[in-house]
N, C-alpha and C positions, 0 to 999 in steps of 0.2 A: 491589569484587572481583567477579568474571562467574566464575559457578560454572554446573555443565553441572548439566542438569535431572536431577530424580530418574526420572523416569518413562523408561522405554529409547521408548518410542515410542506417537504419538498418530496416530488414524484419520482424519487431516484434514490438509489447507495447512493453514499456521498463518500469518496475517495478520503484515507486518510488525511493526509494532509487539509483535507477541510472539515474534517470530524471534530466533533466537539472535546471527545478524547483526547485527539492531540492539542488541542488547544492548555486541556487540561494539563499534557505533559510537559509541555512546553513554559505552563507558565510556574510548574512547579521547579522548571532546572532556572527558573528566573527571566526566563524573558517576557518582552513584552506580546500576547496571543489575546487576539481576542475575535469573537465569531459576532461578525455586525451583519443584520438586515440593509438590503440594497436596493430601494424605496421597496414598494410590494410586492415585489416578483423573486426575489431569491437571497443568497447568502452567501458574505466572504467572510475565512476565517484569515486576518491581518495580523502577518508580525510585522513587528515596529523595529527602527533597529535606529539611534540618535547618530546624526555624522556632523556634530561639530557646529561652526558655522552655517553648511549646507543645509541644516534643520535638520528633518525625520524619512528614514527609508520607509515606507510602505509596503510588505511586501504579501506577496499572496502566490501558492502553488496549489495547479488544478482548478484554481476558481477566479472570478467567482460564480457561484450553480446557480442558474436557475431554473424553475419552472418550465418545463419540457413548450406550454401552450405562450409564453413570453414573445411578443415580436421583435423584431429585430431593433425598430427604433427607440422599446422599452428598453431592449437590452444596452445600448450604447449611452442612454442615458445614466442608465443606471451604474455603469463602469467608470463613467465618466464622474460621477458623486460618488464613487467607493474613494477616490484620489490616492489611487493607486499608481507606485512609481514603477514596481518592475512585477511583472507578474510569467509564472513558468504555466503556460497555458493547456486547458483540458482541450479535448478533439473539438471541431466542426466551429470557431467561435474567430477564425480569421479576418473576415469582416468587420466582425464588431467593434476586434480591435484594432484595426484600424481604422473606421468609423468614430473611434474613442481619442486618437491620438498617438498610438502605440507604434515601434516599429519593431518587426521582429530583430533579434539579434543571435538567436541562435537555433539552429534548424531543431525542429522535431525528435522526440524518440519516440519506441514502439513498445507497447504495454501487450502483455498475455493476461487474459483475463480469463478464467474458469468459473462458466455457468452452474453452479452447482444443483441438485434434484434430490429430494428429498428420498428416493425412492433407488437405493443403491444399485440395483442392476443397468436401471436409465442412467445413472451418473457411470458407471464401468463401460456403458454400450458410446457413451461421448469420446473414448479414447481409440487411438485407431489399434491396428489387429496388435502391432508390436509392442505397445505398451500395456495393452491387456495382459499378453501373454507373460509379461513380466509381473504381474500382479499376481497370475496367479502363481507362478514362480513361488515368490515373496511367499504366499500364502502357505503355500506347501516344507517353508523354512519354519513353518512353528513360530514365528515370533512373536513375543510378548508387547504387546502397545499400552503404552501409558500415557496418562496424561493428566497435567499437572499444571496450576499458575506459576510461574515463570518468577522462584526464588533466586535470588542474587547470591546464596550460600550454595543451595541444593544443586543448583545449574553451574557454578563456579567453570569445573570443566567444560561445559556446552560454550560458554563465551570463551576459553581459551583454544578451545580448536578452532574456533570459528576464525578469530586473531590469525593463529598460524597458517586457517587458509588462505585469510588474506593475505599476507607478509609472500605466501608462495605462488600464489596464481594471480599477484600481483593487481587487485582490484582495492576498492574502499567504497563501504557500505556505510549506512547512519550507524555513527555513534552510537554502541551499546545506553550508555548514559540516558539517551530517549528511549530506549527500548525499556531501560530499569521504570525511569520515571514513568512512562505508560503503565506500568505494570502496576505502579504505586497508586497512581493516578486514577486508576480504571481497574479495579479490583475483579478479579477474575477473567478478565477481559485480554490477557496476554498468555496463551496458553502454547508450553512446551510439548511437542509428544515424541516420546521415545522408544524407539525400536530396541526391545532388550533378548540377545540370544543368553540364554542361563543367566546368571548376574550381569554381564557386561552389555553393556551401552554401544550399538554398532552403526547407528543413524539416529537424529533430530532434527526437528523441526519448528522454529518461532514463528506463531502465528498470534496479530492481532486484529483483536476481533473490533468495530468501530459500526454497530447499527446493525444494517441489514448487509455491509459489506468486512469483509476482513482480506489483509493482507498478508501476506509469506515472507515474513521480515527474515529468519535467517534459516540455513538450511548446513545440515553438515553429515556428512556418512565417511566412516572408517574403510579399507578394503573389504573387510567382511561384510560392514553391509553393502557395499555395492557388489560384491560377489552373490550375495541374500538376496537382492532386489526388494533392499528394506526401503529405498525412498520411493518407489510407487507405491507400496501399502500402506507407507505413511500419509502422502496426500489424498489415496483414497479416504482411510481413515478419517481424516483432518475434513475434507471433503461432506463425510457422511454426517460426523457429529457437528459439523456447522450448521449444516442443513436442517438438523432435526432444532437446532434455537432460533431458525429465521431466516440464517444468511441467505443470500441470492446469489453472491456471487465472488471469488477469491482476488485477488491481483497479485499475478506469482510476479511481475514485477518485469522490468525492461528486458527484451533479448533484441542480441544484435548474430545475424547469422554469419555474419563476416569475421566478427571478434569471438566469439564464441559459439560455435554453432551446436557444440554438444547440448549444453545447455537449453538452447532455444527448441532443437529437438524436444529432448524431455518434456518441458514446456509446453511446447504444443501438440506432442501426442499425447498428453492426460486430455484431449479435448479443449481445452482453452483456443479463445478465438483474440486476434491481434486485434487490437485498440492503436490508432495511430493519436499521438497527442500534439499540439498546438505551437510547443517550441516556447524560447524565451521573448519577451516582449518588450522594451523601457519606454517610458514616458515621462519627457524628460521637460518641457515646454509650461506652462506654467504651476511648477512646484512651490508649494507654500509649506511646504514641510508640515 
């Protein structure tokens, strides 16, 4: 059951994974999601997962949020009555959880986060010289930008490159399946945009959009467009028209400069600034399931 949070309102984006949206999409592929208040101060969005004998997993990613002016001892209580078993923790909240009971189990990763500005020159003037200069590249290739909610027939292709980039550059990203149900879920709110030279399709980009933040869920360019420098016009793009409905801010999403450094570049020459986040946490000591 996806119940609306206690709390009327928090001083932050709130990261997918604690958005109401995904709560929504989540509990349309069937599971259990739901966004609970954590006494006054803030909000977890908990999936539920049944193990048997053991009772009920608990689980929660990025949260749970609270209120920026929260003290530390509210906060540990408060986690402490989420009765949360494993949680994949947001930045700066170390203490608390262990204050809570928690112990980490698994180190850290590092988020690129893109400040977006409503005001496109200030948002071009965030990226450094070489990624500029690719944009205006891009620019000067004529390309046609579209954009479109995020069909499961029209997009067909768009999820099957993506597929085979996975299978070849050998990583694994969420399930299209959440991606679809998002889309279902949260109508208009999952928006594809695509770089088109003449007819053909030579870069896209899935972006969902979740409040005042959206994230960069998948990302795919052909040789032409990366010869075009169709994916910085694209995240500009993507960038501008978020900006002009609210958003504040993108999450292009983990880089690691060691495993992939081209990417991480990209990344963070659009201007995006690193987010370091909290790592895996369990709490394992009195479960009542």
């Amino acid at each position: 059951m996806l119940m609306r949070p206690v709390m009327p309102q928090l001083d932050r984006p709130l990261p997918l994974q604690q958005s109401d949206g995904f709560a929504r999409a989540l509990t349309l592929l069937g599971r259990s999601a739901a966004v609970e208040g954590v006494h006054d101060c803030g909000q977890v969005l908990v999936v539920s997962r049944p193990l048997g004998p053991l009772g009920t997993l608990r689980f929660a990613s990025r949260g749970p949020v609270f209120r920026h002016d929260t003290p530390p001892a509210d906060r540990v209580a408060a986690l402490r009555g989420a009765r949360l078993h494993l949680v994949n923790a947001d930045a700066g909240e170390d203490a608390i959880l262990r204050g809570a009971g928690f112990h980490r189990i698994m180190t850290p990763a590092t988020l690129a986060v893109l400040p977006l500005d409503p005001d496109p020159d200030r948002q071009l003037a965030l990226c450094d010289a070489a990624w500029r200069n690719k944009v205006r590249q891009g620019r000067r290739a004529s390309l046609r930008i579209t954009l479109r909610p995020l069909c499961p027939q029209r997009d067909a292709w768009f999820l099957a490159a993506d597929l085979e980039q996975q299978r070849h550059k050998r990583f694994r990203a969420l399930p299209h399946a959440v991606s679809l149900a998002f889309a279902r879920a949260n109508p208009g709110d999952a928006l594809v945009l695509t770089a088109m030279e003449g007819p053909v399709p030579v870069a896209a980009m899935l972006i969902l959009r979740h409040g005042q933040a959206a994230t960069y869920q998948i990302a795919w360019s052909g040789p032409r467009g990366r010869s075009l420098r169709a994916h910085p016009v694209l995240l500009m793009e993507a960038a501008r028209r978020l900006a002009a409905t609210g958003v504040t801010e993108l999450d292009l999403g983990t880089i690691d400069t060691d495993a992939g450094p081209g990417l991480a570049r990209f990344k963070l020459g659009s201007g995006a600034t690193v987010r370091r986040l909290g790592g895996t946490w369990l709490r394992l000591p009195g479960w009542h399931g």
